[in-house]
C-alpha positions, 0 to 999 in steps of 0.5 A: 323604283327599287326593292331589296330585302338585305340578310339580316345582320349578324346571321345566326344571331341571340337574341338580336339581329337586324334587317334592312330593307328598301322599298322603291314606292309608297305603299303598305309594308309588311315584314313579318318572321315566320317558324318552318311551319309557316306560322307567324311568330313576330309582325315587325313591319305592317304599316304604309310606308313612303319610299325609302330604306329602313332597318328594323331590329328583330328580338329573339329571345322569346323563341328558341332556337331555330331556322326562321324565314322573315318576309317582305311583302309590298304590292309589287315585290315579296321576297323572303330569307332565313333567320338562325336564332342560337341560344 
């Protein structure tokens, strides 16, 4: 069972980029966008998911420009990377 979190593609990016990501089993997924408050600003991924590799787009254009963290949280692995959003 594998896990990875890709960067996101293209990095920084306005307004749209992508992110892909594996997961190795089925469970519950979350895949959620973070300020350098740790507030959440975006939930693009919060569902039971079975094993696999998904791609999600993520739309920036509602938030300024920035440095973001996504996150990758399942019951086994986390992992978080960052977002430049450039308006």
């Amino acid at each position: 069972s594998s896990y990875s979190l890709s960067d996101a593609f293209p990095n920084p990016f306005n307004p749209i980029t992508t992110i892909q990501y594996e997961i190795g089993e089925f469970g519950f997924v979350s895949l959620k966008v973070y300020d350098l408050l740790g507030s959440e600003v975006a939930a693009l991924v919060n569902d039971v998911k079975p094993a696999g590799i998904y791609e999600v787009n993520f739309n920036a254009s509602e938030l300024p420009s920035g440095t973001y963290f996504y996150t990758l949280v399942t019951e086994s692995y986390t992992e978080t990377k960052k977002l430049v959003v450039l308006k």
